[in-house]
C-alpha positions as CSV (number, residue, x, y, z in Angstrom):
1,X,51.3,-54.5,33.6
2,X,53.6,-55.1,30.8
3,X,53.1,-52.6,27.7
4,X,54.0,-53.0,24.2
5,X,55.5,-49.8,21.6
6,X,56.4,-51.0,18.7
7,X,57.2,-49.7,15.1
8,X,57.7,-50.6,11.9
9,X,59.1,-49.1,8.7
10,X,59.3,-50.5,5.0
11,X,61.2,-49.3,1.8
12,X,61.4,-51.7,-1.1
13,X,64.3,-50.4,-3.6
14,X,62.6,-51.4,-6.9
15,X,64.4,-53.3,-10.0
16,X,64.2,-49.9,-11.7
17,X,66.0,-47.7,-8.9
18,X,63.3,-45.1,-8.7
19,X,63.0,-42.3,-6.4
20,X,66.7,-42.5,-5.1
21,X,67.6,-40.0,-3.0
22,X,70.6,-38.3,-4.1
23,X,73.4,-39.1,-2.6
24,X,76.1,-36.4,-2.0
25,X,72.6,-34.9,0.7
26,X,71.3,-39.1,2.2
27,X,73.2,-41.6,3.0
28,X,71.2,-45.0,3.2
29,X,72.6,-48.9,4.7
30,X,70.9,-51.6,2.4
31,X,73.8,-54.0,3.5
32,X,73.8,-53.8,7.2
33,X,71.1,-55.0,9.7
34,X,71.2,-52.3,12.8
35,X,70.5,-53.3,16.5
36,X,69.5,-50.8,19.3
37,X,67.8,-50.2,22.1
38,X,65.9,-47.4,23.4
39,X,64.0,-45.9,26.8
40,X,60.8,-43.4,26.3
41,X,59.2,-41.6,28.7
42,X,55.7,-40.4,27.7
43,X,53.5,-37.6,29.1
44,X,49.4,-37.9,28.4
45,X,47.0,-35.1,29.2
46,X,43.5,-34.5,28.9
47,X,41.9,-30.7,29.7
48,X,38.7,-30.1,29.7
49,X,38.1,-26.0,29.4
50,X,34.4,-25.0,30.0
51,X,34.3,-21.2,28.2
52,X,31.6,-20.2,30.5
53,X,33.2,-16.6,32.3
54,X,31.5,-18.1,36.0
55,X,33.4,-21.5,35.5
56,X,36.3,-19.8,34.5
57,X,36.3,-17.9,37.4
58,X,35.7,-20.9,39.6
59,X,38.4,-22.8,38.1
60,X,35.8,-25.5,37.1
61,X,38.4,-26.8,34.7
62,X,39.9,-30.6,34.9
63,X,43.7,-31.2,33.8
64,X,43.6,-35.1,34.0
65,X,47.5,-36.4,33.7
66,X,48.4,-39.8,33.4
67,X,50.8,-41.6,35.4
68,X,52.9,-43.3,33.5
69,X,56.5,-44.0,33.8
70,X,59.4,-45.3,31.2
71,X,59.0,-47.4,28.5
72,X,62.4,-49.8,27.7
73,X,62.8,-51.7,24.3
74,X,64.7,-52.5,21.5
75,X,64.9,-52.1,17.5
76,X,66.1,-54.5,14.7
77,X,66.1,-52.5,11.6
78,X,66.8,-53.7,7.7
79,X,67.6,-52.1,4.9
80,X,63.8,-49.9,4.9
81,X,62.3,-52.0,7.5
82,X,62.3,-51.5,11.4
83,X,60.9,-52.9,13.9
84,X,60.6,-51.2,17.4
85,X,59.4,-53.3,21.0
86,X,59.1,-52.2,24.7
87,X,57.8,-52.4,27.7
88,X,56.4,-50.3,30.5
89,X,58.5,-50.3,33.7
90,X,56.7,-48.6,36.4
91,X,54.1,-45.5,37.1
92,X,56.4,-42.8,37.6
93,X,54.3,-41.9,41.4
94,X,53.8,-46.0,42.4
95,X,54.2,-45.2,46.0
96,X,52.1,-41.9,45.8
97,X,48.2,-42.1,46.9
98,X,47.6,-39.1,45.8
99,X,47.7,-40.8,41.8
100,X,45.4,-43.2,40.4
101,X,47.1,-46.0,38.8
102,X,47.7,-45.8,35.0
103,X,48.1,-48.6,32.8
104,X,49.3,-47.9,28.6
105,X,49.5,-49.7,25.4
106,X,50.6,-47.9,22.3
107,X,51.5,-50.1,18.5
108,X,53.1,-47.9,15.8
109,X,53.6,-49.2,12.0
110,X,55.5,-47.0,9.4
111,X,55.8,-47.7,5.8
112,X,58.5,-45.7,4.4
113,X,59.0,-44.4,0.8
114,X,61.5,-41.9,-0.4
115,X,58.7,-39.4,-1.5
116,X,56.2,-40.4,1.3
117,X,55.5,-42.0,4.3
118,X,52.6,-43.9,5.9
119,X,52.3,-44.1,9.4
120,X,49.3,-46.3,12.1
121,X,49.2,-45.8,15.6
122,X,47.1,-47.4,18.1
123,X,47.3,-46.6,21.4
124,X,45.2,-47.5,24.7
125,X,45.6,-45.3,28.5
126,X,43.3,-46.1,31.4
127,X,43.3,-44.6,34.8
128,X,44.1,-40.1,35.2
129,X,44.5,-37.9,38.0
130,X,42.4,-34.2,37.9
131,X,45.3,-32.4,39.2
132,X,42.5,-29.7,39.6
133,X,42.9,-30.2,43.5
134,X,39.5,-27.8,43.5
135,X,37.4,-30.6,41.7
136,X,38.7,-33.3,44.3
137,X,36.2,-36.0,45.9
138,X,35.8,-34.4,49.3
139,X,34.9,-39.0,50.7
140,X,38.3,-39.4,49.7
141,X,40.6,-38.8,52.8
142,X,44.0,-40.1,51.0
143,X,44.4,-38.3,48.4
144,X,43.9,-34.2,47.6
145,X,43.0,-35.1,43.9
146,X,40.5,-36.3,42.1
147,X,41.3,-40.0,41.1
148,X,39.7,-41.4,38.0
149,X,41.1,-44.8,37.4
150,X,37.9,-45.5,35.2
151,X,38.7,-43.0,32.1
152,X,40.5,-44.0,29.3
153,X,41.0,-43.2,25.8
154,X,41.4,-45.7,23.0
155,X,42.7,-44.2,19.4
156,X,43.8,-45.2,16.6
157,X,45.6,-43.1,13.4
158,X,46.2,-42.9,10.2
159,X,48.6,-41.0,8.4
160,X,50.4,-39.7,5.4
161,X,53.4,-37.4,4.7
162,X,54.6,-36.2,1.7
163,X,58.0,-34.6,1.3
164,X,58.6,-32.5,-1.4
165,X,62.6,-32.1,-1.1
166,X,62.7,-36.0,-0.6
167,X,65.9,-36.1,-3.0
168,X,67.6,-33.9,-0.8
169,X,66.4,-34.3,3.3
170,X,65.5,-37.6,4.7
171,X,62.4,-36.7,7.2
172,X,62.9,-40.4,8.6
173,X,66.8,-40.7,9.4
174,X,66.5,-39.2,13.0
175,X,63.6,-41.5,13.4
176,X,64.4,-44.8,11.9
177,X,68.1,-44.0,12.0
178,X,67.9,-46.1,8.3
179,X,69.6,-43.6,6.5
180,X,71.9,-40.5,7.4
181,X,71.6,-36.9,6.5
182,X,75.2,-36.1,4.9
183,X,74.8,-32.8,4.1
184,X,72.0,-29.8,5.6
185,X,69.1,-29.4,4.2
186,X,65.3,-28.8,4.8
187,X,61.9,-29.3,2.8
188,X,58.5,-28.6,2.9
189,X,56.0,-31.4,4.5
190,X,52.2,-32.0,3.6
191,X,50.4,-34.2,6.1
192,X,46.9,-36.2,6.1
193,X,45.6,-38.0,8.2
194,X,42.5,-40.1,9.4
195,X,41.5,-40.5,13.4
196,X,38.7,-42.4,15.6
197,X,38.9,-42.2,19.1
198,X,37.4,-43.0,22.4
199,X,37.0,-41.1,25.5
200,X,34.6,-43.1,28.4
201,X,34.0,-43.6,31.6
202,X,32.3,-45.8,34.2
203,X,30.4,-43.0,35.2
204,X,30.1,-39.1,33.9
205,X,33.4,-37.5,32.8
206,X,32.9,-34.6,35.0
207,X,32.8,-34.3,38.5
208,X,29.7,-33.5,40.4
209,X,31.2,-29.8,41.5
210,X,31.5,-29.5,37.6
211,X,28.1,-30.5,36.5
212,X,26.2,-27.4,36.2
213,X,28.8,-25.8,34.4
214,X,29.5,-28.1,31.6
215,X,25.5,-27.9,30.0
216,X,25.1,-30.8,27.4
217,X,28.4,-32.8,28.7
218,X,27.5,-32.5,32.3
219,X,26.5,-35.8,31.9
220,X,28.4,-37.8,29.6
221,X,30.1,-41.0,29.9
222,X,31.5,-42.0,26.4
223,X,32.8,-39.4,23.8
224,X,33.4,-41.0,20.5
225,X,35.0,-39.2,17.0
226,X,36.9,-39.5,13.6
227,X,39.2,-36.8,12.9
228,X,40.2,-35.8,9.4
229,X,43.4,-33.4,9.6
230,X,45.3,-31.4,7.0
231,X,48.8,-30.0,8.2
232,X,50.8,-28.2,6.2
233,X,54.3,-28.3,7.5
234,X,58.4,-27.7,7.4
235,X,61.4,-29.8,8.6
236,X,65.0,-30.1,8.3
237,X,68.2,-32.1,9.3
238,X,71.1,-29.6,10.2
239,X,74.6,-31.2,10.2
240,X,77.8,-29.9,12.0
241,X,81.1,-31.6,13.1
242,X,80.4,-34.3,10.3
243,X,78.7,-36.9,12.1
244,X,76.3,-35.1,14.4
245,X,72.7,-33.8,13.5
246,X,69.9,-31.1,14.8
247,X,66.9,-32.0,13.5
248,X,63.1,-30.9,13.7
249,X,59.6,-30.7,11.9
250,X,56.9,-28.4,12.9
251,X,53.3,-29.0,11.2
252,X,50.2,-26.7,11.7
253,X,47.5,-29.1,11.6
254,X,43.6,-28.4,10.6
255,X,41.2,-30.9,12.0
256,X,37.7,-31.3,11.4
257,X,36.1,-33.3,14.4
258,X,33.4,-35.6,13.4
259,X,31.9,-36.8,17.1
260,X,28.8,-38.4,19.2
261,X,28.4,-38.6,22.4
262,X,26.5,-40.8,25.2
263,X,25.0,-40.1,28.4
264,X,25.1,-42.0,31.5
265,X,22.2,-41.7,32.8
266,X,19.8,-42.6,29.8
267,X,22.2,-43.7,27.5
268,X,20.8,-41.3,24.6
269,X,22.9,-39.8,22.3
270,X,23.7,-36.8,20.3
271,X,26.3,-35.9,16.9
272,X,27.8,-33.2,16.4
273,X,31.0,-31.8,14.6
274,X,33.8,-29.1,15.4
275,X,37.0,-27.5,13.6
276,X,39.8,-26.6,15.6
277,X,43.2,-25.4,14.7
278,X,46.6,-27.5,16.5
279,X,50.5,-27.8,16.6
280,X,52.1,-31.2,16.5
281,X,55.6,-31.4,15.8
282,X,59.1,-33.3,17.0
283,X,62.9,-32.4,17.3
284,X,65.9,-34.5,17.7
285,X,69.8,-34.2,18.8
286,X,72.1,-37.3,17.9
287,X,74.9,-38.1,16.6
288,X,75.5,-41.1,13.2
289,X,78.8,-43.0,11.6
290,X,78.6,-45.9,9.4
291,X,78.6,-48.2,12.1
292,X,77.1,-46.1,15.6
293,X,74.1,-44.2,16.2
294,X,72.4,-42.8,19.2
295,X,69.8,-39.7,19.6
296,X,67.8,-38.2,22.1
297,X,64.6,-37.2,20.5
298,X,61.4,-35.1,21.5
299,X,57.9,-36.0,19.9
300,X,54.6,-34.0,20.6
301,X,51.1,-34.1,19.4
302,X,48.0,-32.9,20.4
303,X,44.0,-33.3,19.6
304,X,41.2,-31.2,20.0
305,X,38.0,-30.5,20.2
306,X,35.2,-27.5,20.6
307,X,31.4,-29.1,22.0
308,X,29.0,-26.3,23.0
309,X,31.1,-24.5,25.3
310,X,33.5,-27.3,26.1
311,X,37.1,-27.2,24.7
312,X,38.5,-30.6,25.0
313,X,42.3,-31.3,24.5
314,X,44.3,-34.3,24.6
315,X,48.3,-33.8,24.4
316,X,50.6,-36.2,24.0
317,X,54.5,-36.0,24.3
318,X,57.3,-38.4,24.9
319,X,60.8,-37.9,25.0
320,X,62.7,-41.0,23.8
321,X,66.9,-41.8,23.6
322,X,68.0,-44.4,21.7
323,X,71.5,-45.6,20.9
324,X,72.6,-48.4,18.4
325,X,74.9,-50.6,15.9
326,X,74.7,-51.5,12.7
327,X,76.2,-55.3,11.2
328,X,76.9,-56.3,8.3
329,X,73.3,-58.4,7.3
330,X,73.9,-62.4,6.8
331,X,73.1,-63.5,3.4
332,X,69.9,-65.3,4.8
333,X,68.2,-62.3,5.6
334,X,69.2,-60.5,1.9
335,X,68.0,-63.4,0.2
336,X,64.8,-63.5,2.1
337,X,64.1,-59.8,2.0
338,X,64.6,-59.6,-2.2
339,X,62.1,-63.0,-2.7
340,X,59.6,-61.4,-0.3
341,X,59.4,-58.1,-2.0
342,X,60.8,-58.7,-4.8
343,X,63.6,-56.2,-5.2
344,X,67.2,-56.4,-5.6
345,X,70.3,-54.2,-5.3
């Protein structure tokens, strides 16, 4: 099953100049139109983490993983806009009972201003393995897990940053690779964002071993929420031998968890909400000229959730390397770009 990642990023340079970075600290490439390519490998998780002390000591906990494998693409980016496309290779255990088979879908949109930047994500996974080998389905003789190629989780985000040292570091050059950090610097990050998501099932979530242990989930087949986060945060671009960078951002997120929740066997319902406390962040180690560009790069992020005595956590990480070359843009494309949007060198 093929899947698509893709990315996009826009800065329009207005007639006026405004909010130009300055340029002894960011280097940008209005005139050059950059090609690369780019592999990611993505690790999904979903815990579920009964507080109960009898559970606890029962190991009545699910970690569901998963399995998915690399996902190859490639980038065209111009002067603020990129645009990123790939494609799922293979489940990383294909030959491997023991692993229900996983199947991913993930869209990503950026909008890109010096002082901020707006980000949409939408992505789709179906099919985890418990790797709880305690909670597996005793009928099954192949595998010592519990296969659950029914649950998935559908969501899609909104978000905002605001950098407040946007004169001096560039939070989007190790991403976009659109601009260049020149010279070291850091700044402090503000993120918002807005969240709804899906957790279901065919059948309950839990296993039957877990049942009597998870009270008012015990029985639920579709978890619904919006998420409203606030995340301070700091990042910075560190530059040695001239043309290589080190670069990371680290945000404390606060996330208030609006949610509702449906059971299988009557299909009632019941809202609720919960406040938890996470750490999302990424890092990144490449190197940039005028002309080349590669990076190998390290994104995490994680949601969460308290329901009764339920904690429920979904993580998501993917490490990603991507190399490149920028060309000098055809006159076509400069033309086009200024009467779409309006803006000129």
């Amino acid at each position: 099953m093929g899947t698509l990642w893709c990315a996009s990023t826009a800065y329009g340079q207005t007639k006026k100049k405004r909010f130009q970075p300055d340029k002894k600290y960011i280097e940008s490439y209005p005139s050059y139109l950059s090609i690369g390519v780019f592999t990611i490998a993505p690790t999904i998780n979903l815990k579920l983490n009964t507080e109960l002390k009898e559970a606890k000591d029962l190991n009545m906990n699910s970690d569901f993983k998963a399995n998915i494998s690399n996902i190859l693409g490639f980038t065209v980016g111009y002067r603020g806009i990129n645009v990123a496309v790939g494609f799922k290779t293979a489940s990383k255990d294909q030959s491997n009972n023991d692993y229900a088979k996983s199947s991913y879908s993930s869209v990503i949109v950026r909008l890109r201003h010096p002082v901020y930047y707006l980000l949409f994500r939408y992505s789709s996974v179906k099919g985890f393995t418990d790797l709880n080998a305690a909670n597996r389905d005793p009928s099954d003789t192949i595998s010592k897990y519990l296969r659950r190629g029914d649950i998935g989780i559908t969501d899609y985000q909104f978000e905002g940053i605001y950098n407040f040292s946007w004169k001096k570091y560039s939070y989007t050059a190790p991403l976009t690779f659109l601009q260049r950090q020149v010279k070291s610097h850091a700044g402090i990050l503000l993120k918002s964002g807005l969240s709804y998501n899906e957790l279901y099932a065919d059948s309950a979530i839990v296993s039957a071993r877990q049942n009597p242990y998870y009270e008012e989930l015990s029985d639920v087949r579709e978890l619904s929420g919006i998420s409203i986060k606030v995340a301070p945060g700091v990042g910075g671009n560190l530059i040695f031998f001239k043309r290589m960078y080190l670069s990371a951002a680290f945000f404390i997120a606060y996330d208030l968890y609006l949610y509702k929740y449906t059971r299988f066997s009557d299909g009632s319902s019941r809202n609720g909400q919960s406040f938890v406390v996470v750490f999302d962040g990424r890092a990144s180690l490449g190197y940039q000229s005028e002309r080349f560009y590669i990076g190998l790069r390290y994104e995490g992020d994680s949601r969460g959730a308290k329901i009764d005595q339920v904690r429920i956590t979904t993580q998501y990480s993917y490490v990603g390397f991507e190399l490149g070359y920028r060309f000098k843009a055809p006159g076509f494309l400069k033309k086009g770009y200024d009467k779409l949007l309006g803006t000129k060198n």
